[in-house]
C-alpha positions as CSV (number, residue, x, y, z in Angstrom):
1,X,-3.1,20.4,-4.8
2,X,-2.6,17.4,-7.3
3,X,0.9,17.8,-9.1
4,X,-0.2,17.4,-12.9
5,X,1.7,14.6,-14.8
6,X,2.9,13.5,-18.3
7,X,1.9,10.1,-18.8
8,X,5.1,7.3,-20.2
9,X,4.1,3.8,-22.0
10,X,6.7,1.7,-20.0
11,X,5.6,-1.4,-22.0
12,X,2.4,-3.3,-23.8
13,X,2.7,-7.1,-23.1
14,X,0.0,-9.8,-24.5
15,X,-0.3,-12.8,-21.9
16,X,1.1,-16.0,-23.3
17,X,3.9,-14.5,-25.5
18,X,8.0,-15.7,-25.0
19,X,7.8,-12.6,-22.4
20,X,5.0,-13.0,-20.5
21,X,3.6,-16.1,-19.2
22,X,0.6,-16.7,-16.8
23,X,1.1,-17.1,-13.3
24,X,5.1,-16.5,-13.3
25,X,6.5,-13.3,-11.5
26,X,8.1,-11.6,-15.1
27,X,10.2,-8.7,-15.2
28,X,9.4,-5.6,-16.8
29,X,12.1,-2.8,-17.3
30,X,11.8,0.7,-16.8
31,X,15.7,1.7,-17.2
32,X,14.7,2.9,-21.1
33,X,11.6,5.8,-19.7
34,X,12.7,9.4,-20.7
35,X,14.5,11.2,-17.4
36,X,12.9,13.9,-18.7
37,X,10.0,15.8,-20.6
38,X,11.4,19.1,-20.5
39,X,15.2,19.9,-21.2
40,X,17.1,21.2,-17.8
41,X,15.0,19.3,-15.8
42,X,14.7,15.7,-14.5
43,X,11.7,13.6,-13.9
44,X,10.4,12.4,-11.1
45,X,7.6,8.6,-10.7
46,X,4.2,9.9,-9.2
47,X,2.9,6.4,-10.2
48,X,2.7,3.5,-11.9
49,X,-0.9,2.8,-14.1
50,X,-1.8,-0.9,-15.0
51,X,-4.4,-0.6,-17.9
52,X,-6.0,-4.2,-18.6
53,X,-8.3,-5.2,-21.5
54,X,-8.9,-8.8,-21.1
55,X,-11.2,-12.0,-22.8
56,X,-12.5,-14.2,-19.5
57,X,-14.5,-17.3,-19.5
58,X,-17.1,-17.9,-16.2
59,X,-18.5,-21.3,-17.5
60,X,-22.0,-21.3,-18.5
61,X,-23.9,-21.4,-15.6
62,X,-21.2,-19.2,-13.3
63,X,-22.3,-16.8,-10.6
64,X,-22.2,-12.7,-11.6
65,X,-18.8,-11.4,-11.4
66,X,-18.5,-7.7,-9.9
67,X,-15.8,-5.9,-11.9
68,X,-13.9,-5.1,-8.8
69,X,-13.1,-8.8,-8.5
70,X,-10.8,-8.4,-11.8
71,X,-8.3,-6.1,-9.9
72,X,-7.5,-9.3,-7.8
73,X,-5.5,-10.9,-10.7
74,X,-2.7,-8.8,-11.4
75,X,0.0,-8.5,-9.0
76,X,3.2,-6.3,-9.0
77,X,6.4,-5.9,-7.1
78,X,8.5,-2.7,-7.6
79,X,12.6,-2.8,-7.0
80,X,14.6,0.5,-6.2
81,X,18.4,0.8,-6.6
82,X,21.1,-1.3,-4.4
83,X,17.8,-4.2,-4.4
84,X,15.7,-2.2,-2.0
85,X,12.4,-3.8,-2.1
86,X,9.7,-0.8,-2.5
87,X,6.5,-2.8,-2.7
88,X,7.0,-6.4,-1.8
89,X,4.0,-9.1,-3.7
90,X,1.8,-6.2,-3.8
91,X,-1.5,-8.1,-4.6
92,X,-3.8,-6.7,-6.6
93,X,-6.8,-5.8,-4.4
94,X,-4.0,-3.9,-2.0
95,X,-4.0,-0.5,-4.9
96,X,-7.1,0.6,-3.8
97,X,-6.4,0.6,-0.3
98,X,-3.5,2.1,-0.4
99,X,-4.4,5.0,-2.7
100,X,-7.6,5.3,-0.2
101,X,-5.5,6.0,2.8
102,X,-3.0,8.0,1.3
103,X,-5.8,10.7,-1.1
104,X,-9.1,9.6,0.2
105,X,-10.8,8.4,-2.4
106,X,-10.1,5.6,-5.1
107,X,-10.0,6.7,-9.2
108,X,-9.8,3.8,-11.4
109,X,-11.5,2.5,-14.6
110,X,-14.1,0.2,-14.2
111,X,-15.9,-2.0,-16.7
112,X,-19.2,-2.9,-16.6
113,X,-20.3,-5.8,-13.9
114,X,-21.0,-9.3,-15.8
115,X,-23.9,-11.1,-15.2
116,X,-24.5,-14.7,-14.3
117,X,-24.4,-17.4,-16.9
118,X,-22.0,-15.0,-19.0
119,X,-19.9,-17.6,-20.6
120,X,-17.3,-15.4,-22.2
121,X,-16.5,-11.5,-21.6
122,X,-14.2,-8.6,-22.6
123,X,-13.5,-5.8,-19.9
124,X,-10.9,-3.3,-19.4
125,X,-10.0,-1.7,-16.2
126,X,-7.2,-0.4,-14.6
127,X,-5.4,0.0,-11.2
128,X,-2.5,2.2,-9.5
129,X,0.6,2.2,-7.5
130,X,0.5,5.7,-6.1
131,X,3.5,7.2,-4.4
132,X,2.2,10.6,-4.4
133,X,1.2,12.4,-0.3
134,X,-1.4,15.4,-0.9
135,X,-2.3,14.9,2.8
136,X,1.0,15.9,3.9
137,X,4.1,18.9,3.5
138,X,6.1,16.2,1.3
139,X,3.9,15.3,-1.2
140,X,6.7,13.8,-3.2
141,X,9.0,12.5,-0.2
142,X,8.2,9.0,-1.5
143,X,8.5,10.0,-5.4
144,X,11.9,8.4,-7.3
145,X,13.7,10.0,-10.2
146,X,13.2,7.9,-12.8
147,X,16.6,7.8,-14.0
148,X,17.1,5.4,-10.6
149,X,15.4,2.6,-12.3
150,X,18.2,2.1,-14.8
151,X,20.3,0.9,-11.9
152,X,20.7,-2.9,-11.8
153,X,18.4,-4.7,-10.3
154,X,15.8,-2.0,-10.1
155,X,12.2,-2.3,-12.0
156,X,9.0,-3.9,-12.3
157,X,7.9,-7.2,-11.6
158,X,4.1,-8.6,-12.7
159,X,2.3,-11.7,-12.2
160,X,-1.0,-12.7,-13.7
161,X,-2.9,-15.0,-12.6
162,X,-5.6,-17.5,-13.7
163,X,-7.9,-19.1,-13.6
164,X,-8.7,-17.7,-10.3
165,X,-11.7,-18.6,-8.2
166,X,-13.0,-15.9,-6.3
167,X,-16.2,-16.4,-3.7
168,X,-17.5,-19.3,-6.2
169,X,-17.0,-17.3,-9.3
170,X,-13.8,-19.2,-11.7
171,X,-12.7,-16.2,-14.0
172,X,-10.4,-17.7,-16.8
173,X,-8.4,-15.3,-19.0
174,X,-7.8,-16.4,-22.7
175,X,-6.6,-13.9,-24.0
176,X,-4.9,-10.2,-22.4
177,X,-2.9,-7.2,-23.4
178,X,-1.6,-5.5,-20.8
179,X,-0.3,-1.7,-21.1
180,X,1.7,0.0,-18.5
181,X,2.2,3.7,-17.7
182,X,4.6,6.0,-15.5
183,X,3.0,9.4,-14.3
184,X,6.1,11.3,-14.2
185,X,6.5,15.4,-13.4
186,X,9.1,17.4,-13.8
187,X,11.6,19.2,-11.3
188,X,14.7,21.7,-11.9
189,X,17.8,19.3,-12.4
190,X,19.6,21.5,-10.1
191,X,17.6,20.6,-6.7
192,X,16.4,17.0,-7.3
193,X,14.9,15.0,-4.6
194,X,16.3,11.5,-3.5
195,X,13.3,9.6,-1.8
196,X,13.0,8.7,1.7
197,X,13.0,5.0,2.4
198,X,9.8,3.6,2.7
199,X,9.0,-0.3,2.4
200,X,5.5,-1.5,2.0
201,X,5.1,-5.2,3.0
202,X,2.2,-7.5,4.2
203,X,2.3,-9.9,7.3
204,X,-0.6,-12.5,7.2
205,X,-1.7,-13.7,10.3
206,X,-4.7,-15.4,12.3
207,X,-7.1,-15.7,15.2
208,X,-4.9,-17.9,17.0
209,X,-1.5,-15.7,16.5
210,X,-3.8,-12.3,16.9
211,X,-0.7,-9.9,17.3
212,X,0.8,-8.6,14.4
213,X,4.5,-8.8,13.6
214,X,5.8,-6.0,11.5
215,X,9.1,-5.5,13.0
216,X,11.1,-2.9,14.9
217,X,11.1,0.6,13.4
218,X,9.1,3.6,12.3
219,X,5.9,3.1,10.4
220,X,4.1,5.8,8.0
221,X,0.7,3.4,8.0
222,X,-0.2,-0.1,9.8
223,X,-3.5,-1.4,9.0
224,X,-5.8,-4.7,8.9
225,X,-7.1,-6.2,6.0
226,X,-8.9,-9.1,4.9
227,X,-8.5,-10.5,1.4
228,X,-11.1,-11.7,-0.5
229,X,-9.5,-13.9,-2.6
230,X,-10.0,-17.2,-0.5
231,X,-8.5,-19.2,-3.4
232,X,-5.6,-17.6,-3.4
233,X,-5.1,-19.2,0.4
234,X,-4.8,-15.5,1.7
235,X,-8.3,-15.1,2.8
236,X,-11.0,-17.1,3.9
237,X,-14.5,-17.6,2.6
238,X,-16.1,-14.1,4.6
239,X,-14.7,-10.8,3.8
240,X,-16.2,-9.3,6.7
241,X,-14.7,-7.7,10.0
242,X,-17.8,-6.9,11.2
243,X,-17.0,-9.3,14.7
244,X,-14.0,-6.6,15.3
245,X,-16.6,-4.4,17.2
246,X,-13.7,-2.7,19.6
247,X,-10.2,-2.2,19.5
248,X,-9.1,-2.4,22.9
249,X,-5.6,-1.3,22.4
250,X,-3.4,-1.4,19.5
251,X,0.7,0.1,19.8
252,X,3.1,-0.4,23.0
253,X,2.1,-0.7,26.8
254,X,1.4,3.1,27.6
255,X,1.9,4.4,24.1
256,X,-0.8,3.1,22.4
257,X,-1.9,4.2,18.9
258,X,-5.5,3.3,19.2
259,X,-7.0,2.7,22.4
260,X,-10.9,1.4,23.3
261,X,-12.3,3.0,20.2
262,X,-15.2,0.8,18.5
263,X,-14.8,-0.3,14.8
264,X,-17.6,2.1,13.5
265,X,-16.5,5.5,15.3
266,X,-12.6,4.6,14.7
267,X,-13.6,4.3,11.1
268,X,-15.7,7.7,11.1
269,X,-12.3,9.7,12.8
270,X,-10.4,7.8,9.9
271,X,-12.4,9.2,6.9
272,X,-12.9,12.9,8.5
273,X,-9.0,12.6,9.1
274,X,-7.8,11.3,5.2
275,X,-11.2,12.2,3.4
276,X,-10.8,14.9,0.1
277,X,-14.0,15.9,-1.7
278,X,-12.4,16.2,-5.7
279,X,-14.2,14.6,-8.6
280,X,-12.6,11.3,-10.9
281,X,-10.0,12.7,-13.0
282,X,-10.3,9.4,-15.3
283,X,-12.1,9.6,-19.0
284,X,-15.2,7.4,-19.9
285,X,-14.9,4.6,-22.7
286,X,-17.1,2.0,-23.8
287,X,-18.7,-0.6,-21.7
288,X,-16.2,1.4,-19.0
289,X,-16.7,4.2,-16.8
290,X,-14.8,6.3,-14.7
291,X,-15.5,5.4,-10.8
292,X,-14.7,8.1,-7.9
293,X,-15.2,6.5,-4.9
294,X,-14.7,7.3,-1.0
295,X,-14.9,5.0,2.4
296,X,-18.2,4.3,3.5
297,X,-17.0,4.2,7.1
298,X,-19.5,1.9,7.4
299,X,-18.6,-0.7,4.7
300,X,-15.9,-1.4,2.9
301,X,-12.8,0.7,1.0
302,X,-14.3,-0.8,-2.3
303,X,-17.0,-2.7,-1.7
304,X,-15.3,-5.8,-1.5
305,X,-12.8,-5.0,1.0
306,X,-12.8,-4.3,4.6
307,X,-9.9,-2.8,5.9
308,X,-9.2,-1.1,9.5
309,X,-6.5,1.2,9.8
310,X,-4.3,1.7,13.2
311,X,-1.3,4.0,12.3
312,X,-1.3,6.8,9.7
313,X,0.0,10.4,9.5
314,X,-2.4,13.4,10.8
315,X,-2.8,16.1,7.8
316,X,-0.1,18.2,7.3
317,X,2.5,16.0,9.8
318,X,5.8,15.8,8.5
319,X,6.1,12.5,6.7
320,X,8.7,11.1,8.9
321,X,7.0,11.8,12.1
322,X,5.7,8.2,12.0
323,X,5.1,5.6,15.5
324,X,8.8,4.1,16.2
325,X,8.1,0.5,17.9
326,X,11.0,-0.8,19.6
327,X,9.4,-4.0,19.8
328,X,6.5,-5.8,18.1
329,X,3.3,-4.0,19.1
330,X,0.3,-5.7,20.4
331,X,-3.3,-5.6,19.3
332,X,-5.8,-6.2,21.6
333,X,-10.0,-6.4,20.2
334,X,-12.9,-7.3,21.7
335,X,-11.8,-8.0,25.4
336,X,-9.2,-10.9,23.2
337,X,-12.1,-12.7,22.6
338,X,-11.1,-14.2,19.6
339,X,-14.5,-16.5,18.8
340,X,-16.1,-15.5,15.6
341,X,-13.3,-13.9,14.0
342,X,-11.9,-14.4,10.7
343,X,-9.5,-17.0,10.4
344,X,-7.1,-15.7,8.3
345,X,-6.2,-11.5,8.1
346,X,-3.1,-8.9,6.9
347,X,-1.4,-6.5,7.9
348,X,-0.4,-4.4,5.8
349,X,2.7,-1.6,6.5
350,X,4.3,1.0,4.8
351,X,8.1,1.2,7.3
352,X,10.6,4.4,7.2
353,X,13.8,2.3,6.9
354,X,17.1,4.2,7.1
355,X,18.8,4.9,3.9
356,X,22.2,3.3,3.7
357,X,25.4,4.7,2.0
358,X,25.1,1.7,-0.8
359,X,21.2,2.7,-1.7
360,X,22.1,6.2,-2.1
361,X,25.1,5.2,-4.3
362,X,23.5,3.1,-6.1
363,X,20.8,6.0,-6.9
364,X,23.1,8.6,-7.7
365,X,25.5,6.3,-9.7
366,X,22.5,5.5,-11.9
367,X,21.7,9.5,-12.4
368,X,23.2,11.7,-15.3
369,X,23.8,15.1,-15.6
370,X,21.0,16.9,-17.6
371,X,23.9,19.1,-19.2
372,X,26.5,16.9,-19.4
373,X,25.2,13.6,-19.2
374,X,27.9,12.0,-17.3
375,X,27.3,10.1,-14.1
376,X,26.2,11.6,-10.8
377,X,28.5,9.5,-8.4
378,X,30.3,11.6,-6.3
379,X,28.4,14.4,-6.1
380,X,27.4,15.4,-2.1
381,X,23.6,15.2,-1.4
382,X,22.7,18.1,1.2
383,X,19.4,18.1,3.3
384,X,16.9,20.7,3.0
385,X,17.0,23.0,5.9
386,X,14.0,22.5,7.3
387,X,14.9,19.2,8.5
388,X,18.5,19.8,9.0
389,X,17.9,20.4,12.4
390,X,19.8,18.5,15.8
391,X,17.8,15.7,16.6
392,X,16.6,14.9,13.4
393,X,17.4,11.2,12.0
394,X,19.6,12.0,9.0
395,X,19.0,9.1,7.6
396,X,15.3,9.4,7.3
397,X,14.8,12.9,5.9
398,X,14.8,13.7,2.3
399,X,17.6,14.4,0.2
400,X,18.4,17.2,-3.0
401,X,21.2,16.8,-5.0
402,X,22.3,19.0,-7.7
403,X,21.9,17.3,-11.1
404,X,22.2,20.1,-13.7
């Protein structure tokens, strides 16, 4: 069931004021959001909403620009307390994937496609940084009370980019107002969750070093991506993975993940697995409309994208019951026949780390009392029972603390 939200303006930022320059990573603070909606309680980040309405130039005689090519030029970068990355260079094209593996679907605003020869254009769209699980028990074991974002360090950072050139198609912005919003709902003060630990980074790789690198650990979701932005020098000019036609292996020798599957079925199992029927919650506005949107196993997660998944969570699975790899784990395609292939590729991860003593006290220092106000720090969190059980990693379960 979706947890309903109240939506928070975190900021509105025009592009070339003192504040916010093109192409340079900016900070955008988030210490000043409400830490709650409703007295005695204390709010909790479902997700972050990027809502764009931007003038482009495409030269006069410039090829047809799909509107899913404007989600590639905003890029974001979200810090937690103690300066624990929790999306590092998120690029702009990797929302949709995400929020496809972790609802099944993609919601987003979309404006209309512009044609060729359009010299100038207006369009608004948006995109999302989703932390919310409805596949699994925890949907909100990766959810942060907002009130940890007024520790230092912690908050947003953008960069926009242009001009950009994407498949032959120069978008230019002159002018852009960006609006950002925090989906926040509300949980009793007296049992508030502390997150789990979960970093999202990107490793880009090639043909010639096939094996990905995503370092020693446990993983919520590993997958393989292909950007489209060739430009941007983290793609190439194909977006297509159609030469991975089998996955020979993928994981550690005798505890493969993913083992001689072809492409097209492993992507079938995938979108039966993560896959939710429910219609686009978004509104319709002019020259916009609302887009719902699920994996064509056959395609691509947005129609610009292909993307092949090779870790993820069954439904239902406790969120921490992720793959450990004691050491980097190998990927084997098409009998390692590496001819044809695209030259340039991600991965893409989402890693449980462990929390450390300085994270959590940086979180709790930065939380108030909702009846007194006064700091948090020194209060004991306790783990729920049902995974304060012996064996359990204590320092990758989630935490309540009493915040009342």
């Amino acid at each position: 069931m979706k947890i309903k939200t109240t939506r928070r303006l975190v900021a509105s930022m025009v592009l070339g004021s003192a504040s916010f320059a093109p192409n340079v990573k900016t900070f955008v603070d988030m210490s000043k959001i409400p830490p709650f909606v409703q007295v005695g309680m204390k709010s909790m980040l479902m997700k972050l909403e990027f809502q764009l309405t931007a003038t482009m130039g495409f030269g006069s005689s410039g090829p047809a620009v799909p509107t899913l090519f404007l989600k590639y030029l905003l890029d974001t970068e979200l810090w937690g307390p103690g300066n624990y990355v929790i999306t590092s260079d998120r690029r702009g094209w990797h929302d949709s994937v995400w929020q496809y593996m972790q609802r099944g679907r993609i919601d987003w605003i979309k404006g209309a496609d512009i044609p060729a020869s359009t010299s100038s254009a207006t369009r608004t769209w948006t995109q999302e940084m989703d932390f919310e699980e409805p596949n699994l028990p925890s949907q909100i074991a990766r959810c942060w009370p907002i009130e940890a974002f007024r520790a230092g360090g912690a908050g947003l950072y953008i960069k926009y980019k242009t001009p950009v050139t994407i498949k032959g198609a120069t978008i230019t912005t002159t002018a852009l107002t960006l609006n950002i919003y925090a989906h926040v709902f509300d949980m009793p003060a007296a049992a508030v969750s502390l997150p789990l630990l979960i970093s999202e980074f990107a490793t880009k790789t090639n043909t010639g070093d096939i094996n990905p690198s995503p370092g020693i650990g446990q993983y919520l979701r590993t997958l393989m991506a292909l950007s489209p932005v060739p430009a941007d020098n983290d793609g190439t000019a194909s977006d297509d993975l159609s030469p991975y036609t089998q996955i020979d292996y993928y994981g550690l020798p005798n505890a493969y993940t993913v083992y001689q599957q072809p492409v097209t079925l492993h992507m079938q199992d995938m979108a039966k697995l993560i896959s939710t029927e429910q219609p686009s919650q978004l509104n319709t506005n002019t020259n916009n409309k609302s887009e719902f949107r699920l994996l064509d196993p056959q395609q691509n997660f947005d129609g610009a994208i292909r993307a092949i998944p090779l870790v993820w969570p069954d439904k239902g699975r406790d969120i921490t019951a992720g793959p450990i790899y004691n050491d980097k784990p190998q990927l084997g395609v098409n009998g390692n026949v590496t001819a044809g292939l695209p030259a340039n590729f991600w991965f893409m991860n989402q890693r449980i780390d462990p929390r450390t003593d300085a994270i959590l006290n940086a979180t709790v220092s930065a939380m108030t009392s909702a009846s007194t106000g006064q700091t948090l720090l020194g209060r004991v969190a306790a783990i729920p029972k049902a995974h304060n059980v012996p064996g359990v990693d204590k320092s990758r379960v989630p935490l309540l603390i009493n915040a009342s």
